[in-house]
C-alpha positions in Angstrom: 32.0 11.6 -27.7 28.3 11.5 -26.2 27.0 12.6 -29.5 28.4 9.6 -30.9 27.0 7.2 -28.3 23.9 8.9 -29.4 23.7 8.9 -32.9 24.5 4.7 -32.5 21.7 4.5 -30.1 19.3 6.1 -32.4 20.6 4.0 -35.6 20.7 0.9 -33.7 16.7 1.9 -32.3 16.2 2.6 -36.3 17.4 -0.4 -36.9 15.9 -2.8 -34.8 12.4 -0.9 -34.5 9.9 -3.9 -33.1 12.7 -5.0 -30.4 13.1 -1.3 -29.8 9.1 -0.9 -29.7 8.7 -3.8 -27.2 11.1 -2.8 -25.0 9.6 1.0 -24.9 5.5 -0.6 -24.4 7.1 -3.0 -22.1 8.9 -0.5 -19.6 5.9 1.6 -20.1 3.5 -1.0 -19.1 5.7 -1.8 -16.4 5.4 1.8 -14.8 1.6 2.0 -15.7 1.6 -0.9 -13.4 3.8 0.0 -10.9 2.6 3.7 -9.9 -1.0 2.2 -8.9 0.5 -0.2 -6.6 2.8 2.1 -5.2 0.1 4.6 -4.4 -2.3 1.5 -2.9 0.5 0.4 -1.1 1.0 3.2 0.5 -2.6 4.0 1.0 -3.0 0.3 2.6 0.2 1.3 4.8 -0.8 4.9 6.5 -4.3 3.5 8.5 -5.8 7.0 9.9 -2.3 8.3 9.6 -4.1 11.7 8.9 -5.4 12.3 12.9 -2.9 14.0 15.3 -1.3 11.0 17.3 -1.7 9.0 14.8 1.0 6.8 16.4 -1.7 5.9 19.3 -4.4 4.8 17.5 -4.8 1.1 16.9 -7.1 -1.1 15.1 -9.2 -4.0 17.3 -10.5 -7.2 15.2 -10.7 -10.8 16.6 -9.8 -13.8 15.0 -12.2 -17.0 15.0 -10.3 -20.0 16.1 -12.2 -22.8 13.8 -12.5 -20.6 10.6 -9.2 -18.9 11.1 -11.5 -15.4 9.7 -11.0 -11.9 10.9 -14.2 -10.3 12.7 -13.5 -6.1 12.8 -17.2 -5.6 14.8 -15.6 -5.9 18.0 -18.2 -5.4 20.9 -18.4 -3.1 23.4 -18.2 -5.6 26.0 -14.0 -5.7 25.2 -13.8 -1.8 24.9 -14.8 -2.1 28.8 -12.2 -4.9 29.7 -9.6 -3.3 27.9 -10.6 0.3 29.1 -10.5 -1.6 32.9 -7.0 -3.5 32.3 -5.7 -0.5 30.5 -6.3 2.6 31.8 -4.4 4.7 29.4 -6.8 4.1 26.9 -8.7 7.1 26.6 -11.6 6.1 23.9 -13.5 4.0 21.8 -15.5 3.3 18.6 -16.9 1.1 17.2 -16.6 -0.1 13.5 -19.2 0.5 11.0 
């Protein structure tokens, strides 16, 4: 019975070979596409996942109020306060 359903699939891809064509470039393009994104995705997602305690380390940027624009340089000057108002943070560095 399966040999059937395929022998119809292939005559009916025989038959109709630029439909069949688009639909194989298409689905291909599709995962040429998709595997990238995937892979950034993830690589966007897993932030210095790579150190042990990964789960404790956190990323410090501001926010300017009028342009609405993120600033990463945070200064040292809030490593201190933050080190003072919470002292389980063991250490600091500054971004590039």
């Amino acid at each position: 019975m399966i040999i059937h359903y395929l022998k119809i699939a292939f005559r009916n891809l025989w038959k109709y070979k630029t439909q069949s064509l688009m639909g194989i470039f298409g689905l291909a393009f599709g995962l040429v596409c998709f595997v990238p994104a995937l892979y950034w995705l993830r690589y966007e997602t897993s932030y210095d996942s790579f150190y042990p305690d990964a789960a404790h380390i956190y990323r410090l940027y501001t926010v300017d109020k009028q342009t609405g624009k993120t600033n990463e340089l945070v200064s040292g000057m809030l490593e201190r306060k933050l080190h003072e108002q919470f002292a389980a943070t063991e250490n600091f560095c500054p971004a590039k």
